[in-house]
LOKOL-215584 format. One line per 10 residues: number of its first residue (from 1); their letters; for each residue x, y, z of C-alpha. Coordinates in steps of 0.1 Angstrom, whole numbers, plus 2048, in hexadecimal, padded with zeros to 3 digits. Example, Ala and Ser with C-alpha at 12.3 -4.5 7.8 and 13.67 -1.06 7.14 Angstrom:
! LOKOL-215584
1) AS) 87B,7D3,84E ~ 889,7F5,847
END
This chain:
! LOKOL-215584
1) XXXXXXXXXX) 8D4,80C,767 ~ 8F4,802,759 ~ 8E5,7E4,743 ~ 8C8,7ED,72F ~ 8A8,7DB,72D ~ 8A7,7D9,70D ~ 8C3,7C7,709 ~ 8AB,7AC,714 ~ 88A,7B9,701 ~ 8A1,7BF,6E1
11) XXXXXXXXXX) 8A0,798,6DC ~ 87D,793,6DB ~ 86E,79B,6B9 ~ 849,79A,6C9 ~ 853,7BD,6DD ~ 848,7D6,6BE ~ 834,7F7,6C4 ~ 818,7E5,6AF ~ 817,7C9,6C4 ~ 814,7E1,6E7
21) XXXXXXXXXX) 804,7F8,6D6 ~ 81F,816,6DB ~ 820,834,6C3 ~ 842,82E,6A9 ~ 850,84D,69D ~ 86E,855,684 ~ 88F,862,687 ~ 89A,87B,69D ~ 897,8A0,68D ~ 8B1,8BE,691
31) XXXXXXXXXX) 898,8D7,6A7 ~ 8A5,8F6,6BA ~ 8B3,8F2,6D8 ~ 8A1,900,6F8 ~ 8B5,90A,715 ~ 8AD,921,734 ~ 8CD,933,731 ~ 8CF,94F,71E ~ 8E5,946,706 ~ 8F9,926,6FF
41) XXXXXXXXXX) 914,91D,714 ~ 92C,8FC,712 ~ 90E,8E7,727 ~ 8F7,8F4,70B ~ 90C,8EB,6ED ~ 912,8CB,6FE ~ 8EE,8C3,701 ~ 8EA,8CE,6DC ~ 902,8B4,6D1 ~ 8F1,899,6E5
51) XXXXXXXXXX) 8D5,8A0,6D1 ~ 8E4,8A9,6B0 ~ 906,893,6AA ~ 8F9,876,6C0 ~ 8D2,873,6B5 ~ 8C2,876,6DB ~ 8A0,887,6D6 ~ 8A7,89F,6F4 ~ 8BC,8A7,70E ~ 8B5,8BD,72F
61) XXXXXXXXXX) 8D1,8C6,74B ~ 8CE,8D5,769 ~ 8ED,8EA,77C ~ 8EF,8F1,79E ~ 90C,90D,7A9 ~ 91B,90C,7D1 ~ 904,92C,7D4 ~ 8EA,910,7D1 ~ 8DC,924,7B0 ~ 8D2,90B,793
71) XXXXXXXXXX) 8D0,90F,76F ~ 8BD,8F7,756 ~ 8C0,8ED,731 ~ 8B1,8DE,716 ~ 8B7,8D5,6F6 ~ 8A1,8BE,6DD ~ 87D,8B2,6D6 ~ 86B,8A6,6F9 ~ 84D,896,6E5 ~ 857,885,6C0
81) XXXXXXXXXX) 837,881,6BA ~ 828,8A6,6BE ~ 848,8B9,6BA ~ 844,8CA,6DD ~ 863,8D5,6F0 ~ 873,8C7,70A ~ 865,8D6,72C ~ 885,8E4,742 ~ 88F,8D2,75E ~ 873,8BA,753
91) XXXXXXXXXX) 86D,897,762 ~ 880,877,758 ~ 884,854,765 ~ 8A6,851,778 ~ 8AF,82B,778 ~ 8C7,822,78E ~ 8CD,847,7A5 ~ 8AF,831,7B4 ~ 8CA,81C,7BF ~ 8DB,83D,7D5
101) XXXXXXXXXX) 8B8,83D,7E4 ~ 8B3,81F,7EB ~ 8D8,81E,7FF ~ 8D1,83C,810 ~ 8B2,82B,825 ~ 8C8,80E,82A ~ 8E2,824,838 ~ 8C7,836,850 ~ 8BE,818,85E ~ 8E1,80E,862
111) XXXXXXXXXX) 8E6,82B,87D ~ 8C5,825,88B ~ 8D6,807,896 ~ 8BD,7F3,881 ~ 8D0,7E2,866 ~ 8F4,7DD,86A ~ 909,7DE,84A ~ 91D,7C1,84F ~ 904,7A8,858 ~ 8F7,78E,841
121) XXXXXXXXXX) 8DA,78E,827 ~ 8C7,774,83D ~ 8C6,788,85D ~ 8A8,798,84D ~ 89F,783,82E ~ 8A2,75E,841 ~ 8A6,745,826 ~ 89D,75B,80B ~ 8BE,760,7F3 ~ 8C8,73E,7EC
131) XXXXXXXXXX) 8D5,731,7C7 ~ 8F3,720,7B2 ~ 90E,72E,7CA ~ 8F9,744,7DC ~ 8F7,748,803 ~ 8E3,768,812 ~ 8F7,75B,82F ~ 916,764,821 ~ 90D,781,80F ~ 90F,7A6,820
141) XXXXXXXXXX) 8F6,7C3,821 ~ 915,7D7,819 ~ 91A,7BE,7FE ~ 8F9,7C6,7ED ~ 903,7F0,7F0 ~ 925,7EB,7E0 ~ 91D,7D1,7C7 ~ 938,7BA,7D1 ~ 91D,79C,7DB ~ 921,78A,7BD
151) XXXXXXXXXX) 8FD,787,7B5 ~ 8F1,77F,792 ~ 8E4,79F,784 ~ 8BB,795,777 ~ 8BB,7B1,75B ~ 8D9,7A0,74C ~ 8CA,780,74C ~ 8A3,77F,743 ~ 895,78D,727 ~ 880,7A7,73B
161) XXXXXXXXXX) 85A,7B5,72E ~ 84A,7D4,72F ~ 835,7C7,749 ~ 837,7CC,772 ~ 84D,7B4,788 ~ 84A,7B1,7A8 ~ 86D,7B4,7BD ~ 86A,78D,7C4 ~ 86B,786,7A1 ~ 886,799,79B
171) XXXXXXXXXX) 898,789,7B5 ~ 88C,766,7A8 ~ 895,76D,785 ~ 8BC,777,794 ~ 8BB,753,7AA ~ 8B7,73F,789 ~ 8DA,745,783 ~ 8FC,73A,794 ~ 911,756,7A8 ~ 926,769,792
181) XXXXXXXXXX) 941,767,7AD ~ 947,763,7D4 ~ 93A,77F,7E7 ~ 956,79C,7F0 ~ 96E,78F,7D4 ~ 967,7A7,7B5 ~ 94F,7C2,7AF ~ 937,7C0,793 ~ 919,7D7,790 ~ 8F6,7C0,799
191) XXXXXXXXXX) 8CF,7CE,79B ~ 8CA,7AF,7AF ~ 8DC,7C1,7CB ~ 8C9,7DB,7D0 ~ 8A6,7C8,7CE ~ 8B2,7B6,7ED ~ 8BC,7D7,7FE ~ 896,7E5,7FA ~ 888,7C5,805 ~ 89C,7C7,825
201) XXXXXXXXXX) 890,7E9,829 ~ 86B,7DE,824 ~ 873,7BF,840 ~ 883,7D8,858 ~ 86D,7F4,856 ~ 84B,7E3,84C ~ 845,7FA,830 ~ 84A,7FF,80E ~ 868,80C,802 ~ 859,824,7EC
211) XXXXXXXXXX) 84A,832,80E ~ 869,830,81E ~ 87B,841,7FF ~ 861,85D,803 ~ 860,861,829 ~ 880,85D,82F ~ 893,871,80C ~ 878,885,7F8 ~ 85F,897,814 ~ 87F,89E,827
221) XXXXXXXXXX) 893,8B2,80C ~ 871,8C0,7FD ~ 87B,8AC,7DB ~ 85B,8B6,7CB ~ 85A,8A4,7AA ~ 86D,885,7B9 ~ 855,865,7B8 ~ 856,840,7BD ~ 83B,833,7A6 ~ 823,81E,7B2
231) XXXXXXXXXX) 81D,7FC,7A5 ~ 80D,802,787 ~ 815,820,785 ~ 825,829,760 ~ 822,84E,75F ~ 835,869,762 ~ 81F,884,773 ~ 832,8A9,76E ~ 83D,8B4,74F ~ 854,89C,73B
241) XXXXXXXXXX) 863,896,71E ~ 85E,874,70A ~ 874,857,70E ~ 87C,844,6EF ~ 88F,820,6E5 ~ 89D,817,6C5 ~ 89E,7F3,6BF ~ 8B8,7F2,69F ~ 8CD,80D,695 ~ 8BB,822,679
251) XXXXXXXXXX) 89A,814,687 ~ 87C,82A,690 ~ 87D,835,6B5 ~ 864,826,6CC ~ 853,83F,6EA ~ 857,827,704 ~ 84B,842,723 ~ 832,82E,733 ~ 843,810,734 ~ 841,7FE,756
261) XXXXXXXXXX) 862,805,76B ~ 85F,7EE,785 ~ 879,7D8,775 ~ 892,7EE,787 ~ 87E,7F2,7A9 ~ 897,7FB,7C1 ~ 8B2,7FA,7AA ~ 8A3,812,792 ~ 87F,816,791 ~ 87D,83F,79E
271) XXXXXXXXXX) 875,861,788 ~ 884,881,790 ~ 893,89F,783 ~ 8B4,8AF,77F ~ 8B2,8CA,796 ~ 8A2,8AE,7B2 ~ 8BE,89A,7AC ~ 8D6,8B6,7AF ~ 8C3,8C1,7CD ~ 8C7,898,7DB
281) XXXXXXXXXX) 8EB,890,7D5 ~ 8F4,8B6,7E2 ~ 8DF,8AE,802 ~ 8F1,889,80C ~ 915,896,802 ~ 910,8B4,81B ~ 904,89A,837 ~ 8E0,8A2,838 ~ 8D0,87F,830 ~ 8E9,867,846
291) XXXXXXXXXX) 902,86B,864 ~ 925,86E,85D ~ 92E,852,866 ~ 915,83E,848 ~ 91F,85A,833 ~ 943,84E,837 ~ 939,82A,82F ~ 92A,834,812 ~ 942,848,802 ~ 95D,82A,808
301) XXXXXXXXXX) 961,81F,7E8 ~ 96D,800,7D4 ~ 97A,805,7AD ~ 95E,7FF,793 ~ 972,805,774 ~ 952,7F9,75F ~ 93C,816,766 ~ 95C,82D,753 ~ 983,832,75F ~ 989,83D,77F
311) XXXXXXXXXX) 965,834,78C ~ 961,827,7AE ~ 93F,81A,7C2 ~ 938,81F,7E1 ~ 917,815,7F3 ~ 8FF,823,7DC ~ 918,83C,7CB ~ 92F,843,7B6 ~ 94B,85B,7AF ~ 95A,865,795
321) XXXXXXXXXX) 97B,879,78A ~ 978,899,779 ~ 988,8A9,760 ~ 98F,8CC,776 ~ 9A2,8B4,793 ~ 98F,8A2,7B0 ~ 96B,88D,7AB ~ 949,890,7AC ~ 931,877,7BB ~ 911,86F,7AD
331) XXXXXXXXXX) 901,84C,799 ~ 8F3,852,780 ~ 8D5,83B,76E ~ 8C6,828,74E ~ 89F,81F,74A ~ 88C,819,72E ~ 890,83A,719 ~ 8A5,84C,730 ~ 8C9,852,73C ~ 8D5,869,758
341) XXXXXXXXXX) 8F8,875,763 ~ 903,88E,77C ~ 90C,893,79C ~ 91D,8AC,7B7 ~ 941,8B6,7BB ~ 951,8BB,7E1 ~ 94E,8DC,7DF ~ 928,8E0,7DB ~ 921,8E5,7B4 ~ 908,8C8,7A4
351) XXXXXXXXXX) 8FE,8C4,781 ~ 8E7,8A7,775 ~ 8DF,8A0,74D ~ 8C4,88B,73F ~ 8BC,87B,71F ~ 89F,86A,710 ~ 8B1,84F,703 ~ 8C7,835,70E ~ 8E3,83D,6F8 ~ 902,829,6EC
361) XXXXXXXXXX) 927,829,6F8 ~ 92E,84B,6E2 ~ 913,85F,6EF ~ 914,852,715 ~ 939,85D,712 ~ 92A,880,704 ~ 90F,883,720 ~ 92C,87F,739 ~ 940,898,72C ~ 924,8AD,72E
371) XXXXXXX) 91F,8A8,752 ~ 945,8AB,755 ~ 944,8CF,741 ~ 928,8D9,75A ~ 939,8D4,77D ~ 95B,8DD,771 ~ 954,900,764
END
């Protein structure tokens, strides 16, 4: 998720592994890189300078050729604390790719004629969004895909806990807080969108949207280590490697795994891997989650300069330009202790790479010039 959530939790001196208990470790060592390939290769090398210029205790990456073939990677410590490796293609938490998710159901219920894209936010939450400036009567389901609704976004505003939320508070934390502009005037990335987008999907469907999200996405392209956690639910089930925070720079690194996600929800609350995320974005580019004509609307794009030049969002997506000519679409994600990158060019090759910490401008930079190496070569 673009802003991180620490960014809130930074702030408050009382969040401290020996106040929640969580095991503090040192600095980052130089280990051996582990990699699946057979020898190192520019995705290799650019995982190993994730790890070794940039300080990230691991970094895993996942390659998927048009012969639908993959390759994974790894390079760094997967547990800090036990010095175990980093298991390939291993589990992570993928913050806001929830968010491609979460449009895709949208979109199916779009054609199934059950949501319509340019109706208003209170033709299925009556009364609900209201605030400083804010109508859901004026606002647009398309809107909340694209990000151009002008809604406040909550994990810029409140100082968030490691601790479960419920969507509604979410949603209550964004409505404290004036409109950051009229809706369809600007674009500005907002989580708050996207909680309203899975509560319209819980209203039309009457389910949950993690059901939904599994139903509808996960059972049907056999994503087998693809969850929704339950709420509660802090763990990361398959083979993993740790997620980590540093508060200050030079501080000890916290292993912040287990901490509850449900701050992101529909924005950003899901785990995967990379080669289920290549397997995902591969599957909606090539039409096999929407009908053409919801694919279309989602790949009609609006500039979004701030997520890097040349970026552009569409509903639930994103492309970017690549170095080798043309773009790729994906999303990408930051949760607590992890960032992801990646997606799939037009002509069928996908490459996603993780990390297990949110890194700074330098290294994010780094991490997608490693996704850039992988779908260009």
């Amino acid at each position: 998720m673009r802003k991180q959530i620490w960014q809130g939790l930074g702030r408050r001196a009382a969040v401290t592994a020996a106040v929640l208990g969580m095991m503090t470790v040192g600095g980052v060592p130089a280990p051996p890189a582990v990699a699946a390939a057979s020898r190192p290769d520019s995705v290799q090398r650019g995982l190993e300078a994730l790890v070794h210029a940039d300080g990230l205790p691991a970094a895993l990456a996942s390659v998927t050729g048009r012969d639908g073939r993959t390759r994974s990677y790894t390079a760094g410590v997967g547990d800090l604390a036990t010095g175990a490796g980093v298991p390939v293609d291993g589990q992570v938490r993928i913050g806001s790719n929830t968010k491609t998710f979460t449009a895709v159901v949208v979109l199916q219920l779009v054609g199934e004629g059950k949501v319509r894209l340019d109706a208003p936010v209170d033709t299925y939450l009556p009364g609900l969004v209201r605030g400083k400036r804010i109508d859901g009567r004026r606002i647009t389901v398309r809107q909340l895909l694209q990000h151009t609704s002008g809604l406040p976004n909550y994990s810029d505003k409140a100082e968030l806990q490691p601790r479960y939320y419920a969507p509604r508070d979410l949603l209550d934390i964004a409505l404290r807080y004036k409109a950051d502009f009229a809706p369809g005037k600007k674009w500005a990335y907002s989580n708050t969108n996207y909680v309203l987008a899975g509560l319209i999907v819980e209203k039309v469907t009457g389910r949950a949207l993690a059901a939904e999200v599994d139903r509808r996405i996960v059972q049907r392209l056999g994503l087998r280590h693809t969850s929704f956690p339950a709420p509660g639910d802090v763990t990361l089930r398959e083979p993993h490697p740790h997620g980590y925070y540093r508060e200050s720079e030079g501080g000890p690194l916290v292993d912040v795994t287990e901490w509850d996600p449900s701050w992101g929800w529909a924005a950003g609350q899901m785990i995967s891997t990379n080669s289920d995320l290549d397997r995902f974005f591969t599957a909606l580019l090539a039409g096999r989650l929407l009908p053409a004509a919801q694919l279309a609307q989602m790949r009609t794009t609006v500039p979004a300069e701030d997520l890097g030049p040349g970026a552009r969002y569409g509903l639930g997506i994103v492309s970017r330009p690549l170095s080798c000519g043309g773009v790729y679409w994906g999303h990408g994600g930051s949760m607590t202790g992890y960032e992801t990158r990646g997606g799939v060019t037009e002509k069928g090759r996908a490459a996603d790479v993780a990390v297990t910490m949110q890194p700074g401008k330098a290294a994010k930079r780094r991490l997608e010039r490693v996704v850039d190496t992988s779908l260009c070569r």
